[in-house]
C-alpha positions in Angstrom: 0.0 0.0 0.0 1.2 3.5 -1.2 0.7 6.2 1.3 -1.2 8.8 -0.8 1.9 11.4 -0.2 4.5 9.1 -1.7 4.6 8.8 -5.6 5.5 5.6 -6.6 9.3 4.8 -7.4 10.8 6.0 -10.9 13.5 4.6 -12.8 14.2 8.4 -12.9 15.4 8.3 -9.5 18.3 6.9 -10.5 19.6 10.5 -12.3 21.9 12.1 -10.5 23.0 15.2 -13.0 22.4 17.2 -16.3 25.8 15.4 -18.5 24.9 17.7 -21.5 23.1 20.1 -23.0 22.2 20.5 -26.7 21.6 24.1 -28.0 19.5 23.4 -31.6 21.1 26.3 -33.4 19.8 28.9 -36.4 22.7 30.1 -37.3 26.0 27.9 -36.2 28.7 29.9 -38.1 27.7 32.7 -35.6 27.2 30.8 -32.7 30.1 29.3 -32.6 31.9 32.1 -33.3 30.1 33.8 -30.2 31.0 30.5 -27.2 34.3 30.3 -28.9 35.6 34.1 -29.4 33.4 35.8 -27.1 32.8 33.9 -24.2 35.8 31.9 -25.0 35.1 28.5 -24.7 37.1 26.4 -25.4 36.1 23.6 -28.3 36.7 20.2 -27.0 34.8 17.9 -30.1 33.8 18.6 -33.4 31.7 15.3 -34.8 30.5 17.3 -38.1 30.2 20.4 -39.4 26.4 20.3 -37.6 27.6 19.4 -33.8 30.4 20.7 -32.1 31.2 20.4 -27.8 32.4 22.9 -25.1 32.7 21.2 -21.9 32.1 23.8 -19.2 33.1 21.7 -15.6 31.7 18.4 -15.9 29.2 19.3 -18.2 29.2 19.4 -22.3 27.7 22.0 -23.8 26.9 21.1 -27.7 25.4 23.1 -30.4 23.5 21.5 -32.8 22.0 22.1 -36.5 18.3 20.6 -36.2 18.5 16.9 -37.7 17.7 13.2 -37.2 16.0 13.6 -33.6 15.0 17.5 -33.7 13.5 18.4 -36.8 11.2 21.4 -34.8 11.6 24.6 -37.0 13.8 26.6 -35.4 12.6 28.7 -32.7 11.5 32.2 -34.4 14.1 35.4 -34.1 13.0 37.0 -30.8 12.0 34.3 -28.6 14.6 32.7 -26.9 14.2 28.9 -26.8 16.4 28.6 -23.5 18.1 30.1 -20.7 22.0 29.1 -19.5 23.0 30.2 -16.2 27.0 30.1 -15.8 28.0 30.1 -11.8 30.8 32.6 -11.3 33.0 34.3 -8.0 31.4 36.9 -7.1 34.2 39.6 -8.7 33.8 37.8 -11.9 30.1 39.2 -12.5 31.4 42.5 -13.3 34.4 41.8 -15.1 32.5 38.9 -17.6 29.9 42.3 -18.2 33.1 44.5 -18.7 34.2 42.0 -21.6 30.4 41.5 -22.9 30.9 45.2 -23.8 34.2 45.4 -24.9 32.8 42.7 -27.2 29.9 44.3 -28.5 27.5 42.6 -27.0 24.5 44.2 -25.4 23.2 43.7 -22.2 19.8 43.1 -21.3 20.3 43.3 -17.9 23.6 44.6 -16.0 25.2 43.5 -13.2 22.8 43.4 -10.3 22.4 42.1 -6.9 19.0 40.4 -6.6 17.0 40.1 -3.4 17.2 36.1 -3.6 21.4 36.5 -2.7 22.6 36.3 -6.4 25.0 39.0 -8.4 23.5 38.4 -11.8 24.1 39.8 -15.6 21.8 38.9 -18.5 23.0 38.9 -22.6 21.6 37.0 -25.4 23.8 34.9 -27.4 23.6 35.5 -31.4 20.1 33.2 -31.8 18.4 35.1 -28.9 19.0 32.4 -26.3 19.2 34.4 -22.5 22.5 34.1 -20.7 22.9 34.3 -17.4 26.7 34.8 -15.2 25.8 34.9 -11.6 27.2 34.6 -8.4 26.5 33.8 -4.5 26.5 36.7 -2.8 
């Protein structure tokens, strides 16, 4: 007998982590231009000219042109399809927004210390995806 608190037992239990995440891209000459020479990270596989890896930590990051298991359209210019959140030292907020600028890239949000006890700093990567560097404060 189940006690009507208790969901039953999922083989999900058994996940412990997030190993990778696949960005389906619009425009992969421009973002990979973007996690490579912007936010400099550093390319670790390249399996075709449609998928390429970061790994960020223990986790891969991986771009990806829509193909044999995501044929959705792309999502539409303006709507991001995601949002990344990149834990930083506190100091580093400010100086990854310092060299966001110095890059070009616009901010949609600025460094800020939020209510919750985060330092965070919004951008948008080339397809409109929302970015997020925060810290603990």
């Amino acid at each position: 007998m189940t006690d009507q608190n208790t969901l039953p037992t999922s083989p999900f239990n058994a996940i412990r982590s997030i190993d990778y995440t696949v960005i389906i891209v619009r425009d992969m000459a421009a973002m990979r231009r973007f996690y490579e020479s912007v936010l400099r990270f550093s390319l670790t596989r390249e399996l075709s000219a449609g998928w390429i890896e970061f790994q960020l930590g223990a986790n891969t990051l991986a771009l990806s042109r829509p193909h044999r298991t995501a044929k959705d359209a792309p999502t539409p210019a303006g709507s991001a399809a995601l949002q990344l959140a990149f834990k930083v030292a506190p100091e580093d907020v400010d100086r990854c927004a310092d060299e966001l600028v110095r890059q070009g890239v616009d901010l949609v949000e600025p460094p800020t210390n939020q209510p919750f006890g985060h330092r965070t700093l919004f951008f948008r990567d080339p397809d409109g995806n929302l970015l997020e560097v925060y810290a603990e404060i």
